[in-house]
N, C-alpha and C positions, 0 to 999 in steps of 0.2 A: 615737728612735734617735739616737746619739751616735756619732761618727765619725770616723776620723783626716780629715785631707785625703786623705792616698795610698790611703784605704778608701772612699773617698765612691762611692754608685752612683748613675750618669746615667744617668737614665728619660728616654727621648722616647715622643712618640706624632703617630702620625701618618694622619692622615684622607682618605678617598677618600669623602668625599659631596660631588658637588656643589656643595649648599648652604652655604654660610660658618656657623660658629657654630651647626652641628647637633646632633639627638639623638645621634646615635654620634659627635660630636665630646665630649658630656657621656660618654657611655660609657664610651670610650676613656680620658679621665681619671679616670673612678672607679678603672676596673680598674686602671690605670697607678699612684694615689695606694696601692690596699690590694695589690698589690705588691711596690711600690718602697717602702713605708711612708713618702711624702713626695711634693708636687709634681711633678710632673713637670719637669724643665729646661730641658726642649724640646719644644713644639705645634709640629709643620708641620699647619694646616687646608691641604690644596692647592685648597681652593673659592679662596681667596685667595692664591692664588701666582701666577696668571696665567701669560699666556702664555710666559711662560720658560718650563713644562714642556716646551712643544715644541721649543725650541734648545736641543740638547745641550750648545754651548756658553757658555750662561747661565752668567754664576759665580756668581749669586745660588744660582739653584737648585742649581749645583754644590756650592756650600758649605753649603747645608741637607742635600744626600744625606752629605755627609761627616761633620757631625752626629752627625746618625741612626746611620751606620756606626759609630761610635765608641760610641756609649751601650751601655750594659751589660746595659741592659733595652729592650724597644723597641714597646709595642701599636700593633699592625696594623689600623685599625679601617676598615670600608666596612659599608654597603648594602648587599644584597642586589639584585643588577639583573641578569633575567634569568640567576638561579640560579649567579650568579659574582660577584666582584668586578667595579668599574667601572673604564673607560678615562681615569679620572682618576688614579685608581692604579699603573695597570699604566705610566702616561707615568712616573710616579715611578720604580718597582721598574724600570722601565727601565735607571735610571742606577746601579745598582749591577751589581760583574760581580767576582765572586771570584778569576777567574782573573788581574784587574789591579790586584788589591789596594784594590779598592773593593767589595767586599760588607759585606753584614752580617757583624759580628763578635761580636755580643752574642746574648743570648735574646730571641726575639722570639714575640709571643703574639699569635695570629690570635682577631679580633672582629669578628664580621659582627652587624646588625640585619637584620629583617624583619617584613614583611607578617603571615607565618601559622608556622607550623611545619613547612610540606611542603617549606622550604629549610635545616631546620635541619642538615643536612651540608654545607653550601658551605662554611665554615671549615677543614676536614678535608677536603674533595674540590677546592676552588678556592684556595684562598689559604696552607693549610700547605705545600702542594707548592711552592710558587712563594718562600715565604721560606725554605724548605729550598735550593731551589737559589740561592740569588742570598748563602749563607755563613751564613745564619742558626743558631742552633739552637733547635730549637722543640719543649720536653719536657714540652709538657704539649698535650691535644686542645684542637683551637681551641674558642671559645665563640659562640653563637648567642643572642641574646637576641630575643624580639619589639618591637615601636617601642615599644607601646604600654605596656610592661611598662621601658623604658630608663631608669627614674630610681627604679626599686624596686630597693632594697636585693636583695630575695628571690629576684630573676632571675639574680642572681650568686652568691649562696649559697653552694651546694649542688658549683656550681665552683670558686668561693674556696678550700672548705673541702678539697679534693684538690687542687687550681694552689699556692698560696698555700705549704705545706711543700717542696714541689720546686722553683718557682723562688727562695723562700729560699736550702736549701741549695745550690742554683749558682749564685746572687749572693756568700753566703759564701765559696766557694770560689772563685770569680772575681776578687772584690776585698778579699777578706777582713773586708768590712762581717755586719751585721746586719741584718736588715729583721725590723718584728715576728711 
């Protein structure tokens, strides 16, 4: 994909596992790279962000949320814990607030892993609502993948192949790029 500068689209992605350097830290950038059609420009893993989650006014973390708010594209990736997102996330989506001109501004794509398949709605029941409120816009159903199944191509597919046309054409439209 070839691009002006003033067309260019900035992918983040940003991880609520615990773990540093996880499965759904890989996830999160497959989906983010077939997409965006390119790297993503910004990893927040919040395993490694430490304690600044909890002081709101950390300018470290401040200026990773403003980031993120800015990116045009933005996967939302967590675990599955106890049938919701985790409280390593939710310190993050914390800091965004649309009513003061810090929400999300871009498209943002909810990615949960799990255990089995009897949580494959938490995407859709826990985490699209939540980047809907905090400015996001979220046009396509979140994705569910199991752990086990996290670095097969096959798990994403079938979603690719419905996600992938729709948020194309509202990256088009947004920044007047291409993504393949």
């Amino acid at each position: 994909m070839t691009l002006s500068p003033s067309a260019r689209i900035r992918t983040a992605v940003v991880v609520g596992n615990p773990k540093p350097a996880s499965r759904t830290l890989a996830a999160a950038t497959y989906v983010a790279r077939e997409l965006g059609g390119a790297e993503p420009d910004l990893v927040v893993d919040l395993a490694s962000v430490g304690p600044g989650l909890l002081d709101f006014s950390d300018e470290a973390v401040t200026a990773l949320a403003a980031e993120v708010a800015s990116a045009d594209l933005v996967v939302v990736a967590c675990p599955t814990y106890k049938a919701t997102y985790t409280g390593l996330l939710k310190l993050f989506l914390d800091r965004f607030a649309p009513s003061y001109g810090t929400g999300l501004r871009g498209i943002a794509i909810p990615l949960m892993l799990g255990g089995g398949p009897v949580h494959a709605l938490a995407p859709e029941l826990t985490l699209r609502p939540v980047l809907t409120e905090i400015g996001a816009t979220v046009p396509v159903r979140g994705h569910y993948v199991l752990d086990s199944a996290h670095d097969d191509p096959a798990a994403y597919a079938d979603w690719l192949a419905v996600a992938r046309p729709i948020v194309s054409t509202l990256l088009s439209a947004r920044t007047g790029a291409t993504t393949p």
